[in-house]
C-alpha positions, 0 to 999 in steps of 0.5 A, a space after each residue: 471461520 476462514 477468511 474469503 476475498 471478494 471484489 466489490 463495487 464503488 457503492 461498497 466503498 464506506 464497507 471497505 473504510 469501516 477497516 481503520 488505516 491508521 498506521 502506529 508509528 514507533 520509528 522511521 528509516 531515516 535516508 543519509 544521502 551518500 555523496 551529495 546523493 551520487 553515493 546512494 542513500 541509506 535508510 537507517 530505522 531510527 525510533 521516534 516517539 510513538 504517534 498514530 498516523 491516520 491515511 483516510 484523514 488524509 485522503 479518504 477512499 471516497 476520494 480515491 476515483 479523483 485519482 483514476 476513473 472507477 472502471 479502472 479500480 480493483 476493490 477487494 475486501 478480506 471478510 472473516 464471519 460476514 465482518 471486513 477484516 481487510 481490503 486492497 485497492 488497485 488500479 490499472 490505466 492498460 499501461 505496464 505498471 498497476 499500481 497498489 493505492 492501499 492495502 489495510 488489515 484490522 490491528 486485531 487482524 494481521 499477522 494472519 495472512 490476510 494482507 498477503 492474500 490481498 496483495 497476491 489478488 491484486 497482483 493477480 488482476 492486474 497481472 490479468 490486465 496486462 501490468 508487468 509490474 505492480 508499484 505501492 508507495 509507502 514512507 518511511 514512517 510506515 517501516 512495517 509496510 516497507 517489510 512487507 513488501 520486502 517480505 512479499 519479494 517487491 524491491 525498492 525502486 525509488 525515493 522521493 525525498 520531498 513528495 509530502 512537502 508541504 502538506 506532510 513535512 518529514 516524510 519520504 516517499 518509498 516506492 516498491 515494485 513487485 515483478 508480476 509473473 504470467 503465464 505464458 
């Protein structure tokens, strides 16, 4: 059966965490700051001894209207034969940039498209909305998110070399932006 996106509601919010967030972490792009930074910085994929990362343990979707009201949300859910399979989240406040929270997709489950379709969804939203650009932040650590903005055409627009410290120390935060295009 294929798969089909739907938007839901805020009350559906536990539907959409029943799709795990946990990213297997297997190596990092470690950024060398270049000249006192004044040279740029690189990111070198370094491999690290495997872990598992778990986003909701770290901020649950639950918890995602402190971050913006929930009229300003988009949640969409990818469901294959009546089972979530993956979802995104998105959110505009009326200014030029929409920004993507989280886009998830089971394990069993990627490969297939379906985080693509989530992202070109959201895009098409916020786009619908007003956003010129839609920016999803990731880290080093996800090193597979990173190529998947870079494959879906999203540039990468700023580093933020101490944005988890404390709590999450060794993580660099990576910002992608994606030019959404609009009919004129």
């Amino acid at each position: 059966m294929a798969v089909t996106i739907e938007v839901i509601a805020w009350p559906d919010i536990e539907r959409y965490a029943s799709i795990p967030s946990v990213v297997r972490v297997t190596s990092i792009l470690e950024p060398i700051v270049l000249e006192g930074g004044l040279g740029g910085i690189e990111l070198l994929e370094r491999s690290v001894n495997p872990y598992e990362k778990d986003y909701d343990a770290l901020n649950p979707p639950a918890r995602w209207p402190e971050v913006a009201p929930t009229a300003a949300w988009r949640l969409l859910l990818a469901v294959e034969d009546g089972v979530p399979v993956g979802g995104a989240a998105a959110y505009s406040d009326g200014s030029p940039r929409a920004e993507l929270w989280d886009i998830r997709v089971r394990i069993e489950a990627q490969g297939h498209g379906i985080g693509r379709g989530l992202l070109d969804a959201a895009s098409e939203w916020t786009a619908s909305v007003g956003a010129r650009s839609l920016r999803a932040e990731t880290q080093n650590t996800n090193v597979r998110a990173c190529r998947f903005y870079q494959r879906a055409g999203a540039r990468l627009g700023g580093i933020d070399l101490h944005a988890y410290s404390p709590p999450v120390e060794d993580e660099v935060a990576l910002f992608w932006y994606l030019d959404l295009i609009r009919d004129a």
